[in-house]
Each structure stands twice: as structure tokens, then as C-alpha cells.
C-alpha positions as CSV (number, residue, x, y, z in Angstrom):
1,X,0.0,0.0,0.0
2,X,2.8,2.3,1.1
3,X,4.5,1.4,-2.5
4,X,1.4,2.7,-4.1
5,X,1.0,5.8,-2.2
6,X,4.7,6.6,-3.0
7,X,4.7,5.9,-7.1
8,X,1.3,7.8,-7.3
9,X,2.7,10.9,-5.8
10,X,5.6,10.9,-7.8
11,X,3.4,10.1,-10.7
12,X,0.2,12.1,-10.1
13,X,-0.4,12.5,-13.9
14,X,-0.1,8.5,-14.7
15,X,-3.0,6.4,-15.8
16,X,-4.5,3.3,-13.8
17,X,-2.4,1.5,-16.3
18,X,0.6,3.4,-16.1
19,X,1.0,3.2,-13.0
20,X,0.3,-0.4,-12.5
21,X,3.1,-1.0,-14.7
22,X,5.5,1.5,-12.7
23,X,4.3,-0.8,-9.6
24,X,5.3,-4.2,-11.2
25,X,8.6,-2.9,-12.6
26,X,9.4,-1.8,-8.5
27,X,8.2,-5.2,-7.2
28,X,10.7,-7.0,-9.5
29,X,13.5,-4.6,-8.5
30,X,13.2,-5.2,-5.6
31,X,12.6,-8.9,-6.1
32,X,15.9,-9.0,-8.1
33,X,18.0,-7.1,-5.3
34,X,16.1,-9.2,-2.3
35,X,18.0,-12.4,-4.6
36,X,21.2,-10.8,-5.1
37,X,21.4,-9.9,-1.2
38,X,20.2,-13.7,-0.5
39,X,22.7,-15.1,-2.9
40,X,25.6,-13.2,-1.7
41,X,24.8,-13.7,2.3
42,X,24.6,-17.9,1.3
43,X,28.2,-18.0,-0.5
44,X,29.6,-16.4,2.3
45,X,28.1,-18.6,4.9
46,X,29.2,-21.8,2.7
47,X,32.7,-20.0,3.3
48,X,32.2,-19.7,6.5
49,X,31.6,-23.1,7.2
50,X,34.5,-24.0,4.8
51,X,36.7,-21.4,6.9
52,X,35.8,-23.3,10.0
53,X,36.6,-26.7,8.8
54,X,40.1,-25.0,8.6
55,X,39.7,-24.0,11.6
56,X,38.4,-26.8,13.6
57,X,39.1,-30.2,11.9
58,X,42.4,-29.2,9.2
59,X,44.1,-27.6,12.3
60,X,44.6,-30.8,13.8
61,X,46.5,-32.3,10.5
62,X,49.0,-30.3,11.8
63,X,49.9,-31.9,15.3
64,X,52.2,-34.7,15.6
65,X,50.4,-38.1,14.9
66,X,47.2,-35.3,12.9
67,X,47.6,-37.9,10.1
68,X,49.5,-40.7,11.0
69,X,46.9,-41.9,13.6
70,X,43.8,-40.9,11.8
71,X,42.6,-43.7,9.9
72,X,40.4,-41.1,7.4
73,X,43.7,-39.5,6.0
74,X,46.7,-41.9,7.3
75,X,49.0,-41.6,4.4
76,X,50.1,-45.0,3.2
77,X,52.5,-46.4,0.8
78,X,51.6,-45.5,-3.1
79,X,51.2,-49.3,-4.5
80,X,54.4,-49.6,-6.4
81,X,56.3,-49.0,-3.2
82,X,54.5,-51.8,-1.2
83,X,56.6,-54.2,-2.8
84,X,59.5,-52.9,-1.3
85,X,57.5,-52.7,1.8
86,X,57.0,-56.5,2.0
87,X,60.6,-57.1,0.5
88,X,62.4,-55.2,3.2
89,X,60.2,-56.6,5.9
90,X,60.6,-60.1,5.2
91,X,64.3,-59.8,4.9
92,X,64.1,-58.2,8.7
93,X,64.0,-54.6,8.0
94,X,60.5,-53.8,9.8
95,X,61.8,-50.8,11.6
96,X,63.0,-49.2,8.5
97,X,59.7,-49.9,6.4
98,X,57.7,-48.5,9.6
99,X,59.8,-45.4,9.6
100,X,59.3,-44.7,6.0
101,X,55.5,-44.6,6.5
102,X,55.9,-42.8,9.4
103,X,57.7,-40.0,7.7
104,X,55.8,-39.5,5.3
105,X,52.7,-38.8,7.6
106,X,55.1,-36.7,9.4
107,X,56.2,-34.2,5.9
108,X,52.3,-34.0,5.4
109,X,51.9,-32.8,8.8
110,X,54.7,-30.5,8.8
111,X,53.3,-29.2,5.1
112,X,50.0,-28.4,6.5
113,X,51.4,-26.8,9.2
114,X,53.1,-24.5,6.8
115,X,50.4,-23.6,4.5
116,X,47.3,-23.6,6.3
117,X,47.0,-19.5,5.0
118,X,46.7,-21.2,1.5
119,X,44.0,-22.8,1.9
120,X,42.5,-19.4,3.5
121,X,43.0,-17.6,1.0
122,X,41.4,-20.4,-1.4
123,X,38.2,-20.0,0.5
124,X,37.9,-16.3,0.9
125,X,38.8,-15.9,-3.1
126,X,36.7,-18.8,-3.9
127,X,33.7,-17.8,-6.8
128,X,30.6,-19.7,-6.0
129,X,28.7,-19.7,-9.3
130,X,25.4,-21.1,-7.7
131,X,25.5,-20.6,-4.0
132,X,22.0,-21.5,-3.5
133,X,22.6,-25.1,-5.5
134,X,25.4,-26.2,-3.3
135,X,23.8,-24.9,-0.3
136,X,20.7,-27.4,-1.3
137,X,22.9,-30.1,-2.3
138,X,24.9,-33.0,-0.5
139,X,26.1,-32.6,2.7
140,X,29.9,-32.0,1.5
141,X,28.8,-29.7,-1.5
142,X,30.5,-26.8,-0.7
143,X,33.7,-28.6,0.3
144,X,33.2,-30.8,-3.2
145,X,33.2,-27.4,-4.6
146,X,36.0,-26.3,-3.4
147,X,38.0,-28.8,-4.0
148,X,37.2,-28.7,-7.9
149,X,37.6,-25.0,-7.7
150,X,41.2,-24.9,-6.2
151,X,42.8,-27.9,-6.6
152,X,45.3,-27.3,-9.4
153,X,46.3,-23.8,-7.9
154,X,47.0,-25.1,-4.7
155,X,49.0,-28.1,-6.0
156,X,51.1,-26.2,-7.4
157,X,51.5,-23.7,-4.3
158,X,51.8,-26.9,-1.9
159,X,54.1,-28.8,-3.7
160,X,57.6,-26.8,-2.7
161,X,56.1,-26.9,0.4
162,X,55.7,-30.6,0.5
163,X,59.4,-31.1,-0.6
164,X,60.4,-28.3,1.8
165,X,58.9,-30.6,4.6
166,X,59.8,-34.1,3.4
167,X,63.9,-33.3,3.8
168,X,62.7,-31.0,6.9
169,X,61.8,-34.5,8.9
170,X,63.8,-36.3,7.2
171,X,61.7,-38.5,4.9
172,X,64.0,-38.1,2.0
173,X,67.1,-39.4,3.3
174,X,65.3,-42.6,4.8
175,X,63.8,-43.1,1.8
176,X,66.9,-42.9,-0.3
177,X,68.5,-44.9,2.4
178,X,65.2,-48.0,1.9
179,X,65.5,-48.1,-1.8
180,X,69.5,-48.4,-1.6
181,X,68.5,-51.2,1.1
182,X,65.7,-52.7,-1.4
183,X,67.9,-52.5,-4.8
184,X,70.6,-54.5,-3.0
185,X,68.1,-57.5,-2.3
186,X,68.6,-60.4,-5.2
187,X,66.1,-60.8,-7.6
188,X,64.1,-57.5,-7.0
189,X,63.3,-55.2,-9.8
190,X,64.1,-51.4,-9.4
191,X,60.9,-49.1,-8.7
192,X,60.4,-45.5,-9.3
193,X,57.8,-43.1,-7.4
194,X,57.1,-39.7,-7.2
195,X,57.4,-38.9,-3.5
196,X,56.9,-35.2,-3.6
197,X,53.8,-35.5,-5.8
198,X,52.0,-38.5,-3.5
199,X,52.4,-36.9,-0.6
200,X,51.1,-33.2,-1.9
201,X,48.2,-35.4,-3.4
202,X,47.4,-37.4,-0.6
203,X,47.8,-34.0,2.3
204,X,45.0,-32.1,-0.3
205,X,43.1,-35.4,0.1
206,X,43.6,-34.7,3.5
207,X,42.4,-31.7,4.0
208,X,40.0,-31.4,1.4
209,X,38.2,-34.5,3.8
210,X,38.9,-33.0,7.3
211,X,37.1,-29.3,5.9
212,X,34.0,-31.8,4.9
213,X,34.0,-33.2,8.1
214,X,33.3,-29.6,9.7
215,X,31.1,-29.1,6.8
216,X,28.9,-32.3,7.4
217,X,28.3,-31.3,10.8
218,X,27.1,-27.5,10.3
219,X,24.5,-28.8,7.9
220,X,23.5,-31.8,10.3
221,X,23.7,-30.4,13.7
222,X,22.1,-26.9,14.6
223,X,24.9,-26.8,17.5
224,X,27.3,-26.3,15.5
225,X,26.0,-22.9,13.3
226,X,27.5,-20.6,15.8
227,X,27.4,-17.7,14.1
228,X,24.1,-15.6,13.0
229,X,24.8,-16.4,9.4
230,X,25.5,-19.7,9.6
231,X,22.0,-20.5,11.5
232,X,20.5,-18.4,8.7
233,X,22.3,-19.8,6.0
234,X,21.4,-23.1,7.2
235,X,18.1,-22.9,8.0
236,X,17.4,-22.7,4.3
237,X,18.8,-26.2,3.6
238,X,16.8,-27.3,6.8
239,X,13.6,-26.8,4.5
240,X,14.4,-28.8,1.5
């Protein structure tokens, strides 16, 4: 009513159909901008939810034992160096094929440690074409999202990282130190791996499945929206 009042002062002169029109045109307007505004307040409470999965679950990556003893992102060996896993243990070396795991889990660690501000800034410069389409879809959507969006830019950010860390703890020379072990048993074959690339691959893994644990729970458990825009945010997906 008030809408009315205000277009037929301003248009005192206008016909019943003239005006009419004028009033449609405002309602959509204001529709459109009532969107834009809902739109922009749901991609930024899918990144906040994102933002605390780095901040609740990807934080603890970064302790000693964050992915060596958790079974959801324990690093193991790539397959073509678990032969030389079972060569080496069956010819007594257990210690040295433990340690090799071991520090691997411990350069991932270490890496995450070291670039948790890239996967910030992945988040808070994250697009979000359809906000409202991953807010209504599964319950790791955004962090799906995310991971399709960034991955190849932060590959290439956390790889020197990765290699940084791996001679950091260590993991190179024990390494170089199994497969001189493994090469001088008879009758094995030589093997090559990437090291630097598995692990980089397997700490995104990582983290990309730690920020969907976070993730997960915002969207299951109103508890955990602590914030007024994720309860908002939220509440829309509680409808569907």
C-alpha cells in the first residue's frame, strides 16, 4: 500500500495502467536485489563453514600423529612401493619400512602446518557460481566445490612446500637410504615413485576431507551454526 501511495505521488499525472506498470517494474526490482542480497549472504556462509573446517578439523593435520593416527587420512604407501614394503620386511627390515610410512605422515603434517594461509586464502577468493545449488545439495557440496575450484592452484603452491617438509623430517634421506637397502636385495626389480607428488596429493586429500568433516556437521547439527549467518544460511537447507 505504502509502494502505491509513494509511485502515485511521484506520478500524479499517470494512468490506472501506467502506473500499474510502474508498480510491477518496483516489485521486480526489488525482487531481483532481495535475490542478489540472499545469494551473496549464502556464498559467504558456505565460506564460512569452509573457513571453520580449517579452523576446527584441518588444524589438527598439523599436530604430531594429525595424520599418521587418523585412519580417514593416514598416508600409506603408493602401491608400487608396497613391494618394497614387504621385500624389506621379510628380509628383517620392519623398523625401516615402519619409519618410511611414518615419515611421510610426518612431511604432510609438517606441510600443512606451513600452508594452512593457503588454503584461507582459497576459501575467501573462492567464486561460488550457484550458491544456493550447493547450499541445497549433499552434505559436503561446498567442500566438493572447493576442491574442484582450487585444486590445481593449490597443488602447485603446496608442492615446494611438501618437498620443503619431506627433507625437513627427514623422509628423503630414509627413503633414499630403503630403496639403496631394497635394490641391493637379489632378484628385485628397481621401482620409481614420485614422492613429492604422492604426498602433496594425498595431504589435499587430506584436508579437502577433514574441511567436509566440519562441513557435514554444520549442515546436520544446529549446534554447530555458531554464528548468525551460519543459522541463517542453514536454516534454508533445513527446509528442502
Amino acid at each position: 500500500m505504502k509502494k502505491v501511495l509513494l509511485l502515485a505521488l511521484l506520478v500524479p499525472f499517470a494512468s490506472n495502467a501506467q502506473l500499474k506498470e510502474l508498480i510491477t517494474k518496483t516489485n521486480n526490482k526489488l525482487t531481483s536485489v532481495k535475490e542478489a542480497t540472499n545469494q551473496s549472504d549464502i556464498a559467504t556462509g558456505l565460506k564460512e563453514a569452509l573457513q571453520n573446517g580449517v579452523d576446527k578439523q584441518v588444524v589438527k593435520l598439523t599436530s604430531t600423529d594429525g595424520f599418521y593416527k587418523n585412519q580417514a587420512v593416514k598416508i600409506l604407501l603408493p602401491q608400487e612401493l608396497r613391494t618394497v614394503d614387504k621385500a624389506l620386511r621379510a628380509a628383517g627390515m620392519r623398523a625401516m619400512a615402519d619409519e618410511g610410512i611414518l615419515l611421510l605422515n610426518r612431511a604432510a603434517e609438517e606441510a600443512v602446518k606451513e600452508s594452512t594461509p593457503i588454503f584461507v586464502d582459497a576459501i575467501k577468493n573462492m567464486k561460488l557460481k550457484d550458491a544456493k545449488e550447493i547450499l541445497m545439495g549433499r552434505d559436503n557440496a561446498a567442500t566438493v566445490y572447493l576442491q574442484s575450484a582450487t585444486t590445481n592452484e593449490l597443488y602447485e603452491k603446496f608442492l615446494p612446500v611438501v618437498s620443503s617438509s619431506l627433507g625437513k623430517v627427514g623422509a628423503d634421506k630414509v627413503w633414499s637410504e630403503i630403496m639403496k637397502k631394497y635394490n641391493a636385495l637379489p632378484m628385485t626389480r628397481e621401482v620409481k615413485t614420485d614422492l613429492n607428488d604422492y604426498v602433496t596429493n594425498k595431504a589435499l586429500e587430506g584436508v579437502f576431507k577433514m574441511i567436509a568433516v566440519e562441513e557435514i556437521e554444520i549442515r546436520n547439527n544446529v549446534s554447530s551454526r555458531t554464528t548468525p549467518l551460519l543459522q541463517s544460511v542453514f536454516a534454508q537447507q533445513d527446509k528442502k
